[in-house]
ROVEXLUM-899252 format. One line per 10 residues: number of its first residue (from 1); their letters; for each residue x, y, z of C-alpha. Coordinates in steps of 0.2 Angstrom, whole numbers, plus 2048, in hexadecimal, padded with zeros to 3 digits. Layout:
# ROVEXLUM-899252
NUM) A) X/Y/Z  ...
END
This chain:
# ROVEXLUM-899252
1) XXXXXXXXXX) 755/8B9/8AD  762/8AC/8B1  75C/8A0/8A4  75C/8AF/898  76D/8B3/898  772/8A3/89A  76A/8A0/88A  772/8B0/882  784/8AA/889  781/899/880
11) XXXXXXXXXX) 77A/8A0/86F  78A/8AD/86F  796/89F/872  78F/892/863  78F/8A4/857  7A0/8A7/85C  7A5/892/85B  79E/894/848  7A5/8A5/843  7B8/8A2/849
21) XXXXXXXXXX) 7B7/893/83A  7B8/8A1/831  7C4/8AE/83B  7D2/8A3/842  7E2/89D/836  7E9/88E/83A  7F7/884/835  7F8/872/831  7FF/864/83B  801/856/831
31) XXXXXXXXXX) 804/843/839  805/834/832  806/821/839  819/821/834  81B/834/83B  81C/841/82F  80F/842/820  816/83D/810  820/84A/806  812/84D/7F9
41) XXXXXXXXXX) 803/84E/804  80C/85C/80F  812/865/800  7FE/864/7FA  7FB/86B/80A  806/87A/80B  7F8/884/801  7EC/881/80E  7F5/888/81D  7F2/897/824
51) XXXXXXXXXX) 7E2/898/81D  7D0/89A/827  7CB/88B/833  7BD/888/826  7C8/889/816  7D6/87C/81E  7C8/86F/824  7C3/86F/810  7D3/871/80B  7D9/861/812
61) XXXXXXXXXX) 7C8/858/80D  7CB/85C/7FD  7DD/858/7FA  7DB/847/805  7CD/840/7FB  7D7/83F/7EB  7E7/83A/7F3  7E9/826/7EF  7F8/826/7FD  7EA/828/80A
71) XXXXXXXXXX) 7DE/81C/811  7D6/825/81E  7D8/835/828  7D2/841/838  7D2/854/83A  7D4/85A/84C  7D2/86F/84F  7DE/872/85E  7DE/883/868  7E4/88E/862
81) XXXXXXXXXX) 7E6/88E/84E  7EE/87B/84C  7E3/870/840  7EC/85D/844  7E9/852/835  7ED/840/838  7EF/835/829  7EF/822/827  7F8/81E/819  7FB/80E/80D
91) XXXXXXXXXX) 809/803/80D  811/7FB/800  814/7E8/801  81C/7E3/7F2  826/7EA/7E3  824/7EB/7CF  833/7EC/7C2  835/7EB/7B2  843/7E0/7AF  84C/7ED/7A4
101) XXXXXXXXXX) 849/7FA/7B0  851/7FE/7C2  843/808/7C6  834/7FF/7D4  822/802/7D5  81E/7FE/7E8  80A/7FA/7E9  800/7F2/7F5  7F5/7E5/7FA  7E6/7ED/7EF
111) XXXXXXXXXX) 7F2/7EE/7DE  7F4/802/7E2  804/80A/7DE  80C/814/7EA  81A/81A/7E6  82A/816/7DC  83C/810/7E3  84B/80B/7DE  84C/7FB/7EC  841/7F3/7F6
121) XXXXXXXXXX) 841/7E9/805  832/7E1/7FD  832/7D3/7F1  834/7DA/7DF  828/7D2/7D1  832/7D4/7C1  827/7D5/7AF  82A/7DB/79C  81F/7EA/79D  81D/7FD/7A2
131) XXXXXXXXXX) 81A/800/7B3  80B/808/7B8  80A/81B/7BF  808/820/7D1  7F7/81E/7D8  7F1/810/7CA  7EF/800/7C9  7FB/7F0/7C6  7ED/7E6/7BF  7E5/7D7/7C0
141) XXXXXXXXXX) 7F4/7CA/7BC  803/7D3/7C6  7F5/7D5/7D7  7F2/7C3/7D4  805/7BF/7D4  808/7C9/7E0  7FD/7BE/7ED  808/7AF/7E9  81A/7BA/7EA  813/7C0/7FC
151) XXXXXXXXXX) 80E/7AD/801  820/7A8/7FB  82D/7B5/803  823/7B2/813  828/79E/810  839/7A1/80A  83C/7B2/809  842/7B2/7F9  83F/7C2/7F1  841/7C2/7DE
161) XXXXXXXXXX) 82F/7BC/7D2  831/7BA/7BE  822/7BB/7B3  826/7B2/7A4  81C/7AA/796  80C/7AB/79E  814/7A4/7AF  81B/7A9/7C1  830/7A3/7C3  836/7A2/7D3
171) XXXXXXXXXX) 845/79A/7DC  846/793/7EA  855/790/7F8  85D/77E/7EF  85B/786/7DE  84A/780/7DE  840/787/7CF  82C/78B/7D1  822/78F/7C1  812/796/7C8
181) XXXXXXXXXX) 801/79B/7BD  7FE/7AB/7BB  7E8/7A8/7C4  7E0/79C/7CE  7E1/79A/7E0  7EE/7A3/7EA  7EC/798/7F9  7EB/788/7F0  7F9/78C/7E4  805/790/7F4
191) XXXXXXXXXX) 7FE/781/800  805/778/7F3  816/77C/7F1  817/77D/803  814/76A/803  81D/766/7F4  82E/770/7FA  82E/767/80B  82D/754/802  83B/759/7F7
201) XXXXXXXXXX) 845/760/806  843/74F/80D  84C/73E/80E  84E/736/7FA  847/744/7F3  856/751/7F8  85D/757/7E9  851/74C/7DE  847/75A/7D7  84C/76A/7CF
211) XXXXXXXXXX) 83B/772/7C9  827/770/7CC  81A/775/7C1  80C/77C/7C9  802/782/7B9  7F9/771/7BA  7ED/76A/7C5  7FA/75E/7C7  80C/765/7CD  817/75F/7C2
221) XX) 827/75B/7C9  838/75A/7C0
END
């Protein structure tokens, strides 16, 4: 007799467990890494609260798995009608302008824009064409370029990157100049002008140089 209404106790609990999915209203906590969700997901998920436990689990799926900002999230039901939803979201590392325009395009380290600025603690590749919208792409050449502009702020934290006639301008402390490719390797490019920048730096060669070319597969110094 025991083991039947134990039985009974338990199938009434999991029937009332499924049935208050549908029954209680919750609102929505929304955290992120930084503290607060960003502006535009909370405002998405305004719609969503105060519905059903069920309808706000779906709700948020939905509205999270087109939302570029986001790179991953939890959903946690608390007693009694709080569904905590806890966001990771994207950083920007780096900064796109169009050199007749104020306006920044911060992206990050996939090319993804998110989200437009008007400054930026980041360094700021400057270029001659329309930025791209939120939530695209910068392409192929400026994610490239952007490799080299994060490798050379983290040298010499200089911030400011030119394309130009099918090439990278950048200058360094000592009115250095450095003309970069706009492919190729990354790694090798920025090894290089590592080595190159601590010769010049050094002894007779202070002051000797004023610009390297590393277009080549030979720098060229000037």
């Amino acid at each position: 007799m025991k083991k039947i209404f134990g039985i009974v106790v338990l199938v009434i609990i999991i029937v009332l467990g499924l049935s208050s999915q549908f029954f209680i209203r919750v609102k929505i906590n929304c955290k992120s890494q930084y503290g607060d969700c960003p502006k535009s997901v909370l405002e998405k998920m305004l719609v969503i609260n105060d519905k059903s436990l069920s309808r706000a689990k779906r709700g948020v799926k939905k509205i999270l798995a087109n939302e570029f900002l986001i790179s991953d999230y939890s959903v946690q039901y608390k007693i009694p009608n709080i569904l905590h939803v806890e966001l990771l979201v994207k950083k920007p590392t780096i900064a796109l302008r169009n050199i007749n325009s104020g306006v920044l395009a911060l992206f990050d380290s996939d090319g993804k824009v998110l989200s437009y600025a008007s400054e930026s603690a980041f360094p700021i590749i400057i270029f001659n064409e329309n930025l791209p919208k939120e939530g695209e792409n910068v392409g192929k050449t400026v994610l490239f370029v952007s490799k080299i502009a994060g490798g050379v702020y983290q040298m010499y934290q200089v911030k400011d990157f030119l394309i130009q006639d099918d090439s990278l301008l950048v200058e360094l402390p000592g009115q250095f100049k450095v003309i970069f490719p706009l492919d190729g390797d990354a790694q090798i490019l920025l090894g290089s002008l590592k080595l190159i920048y601590s010769n010049i730096q050094n002894g007779d060669n202070i002051g000797k140089y004023r610009e390297v070319d590393l277009r080549f597969t030979n720098p060229v110094l000037r």
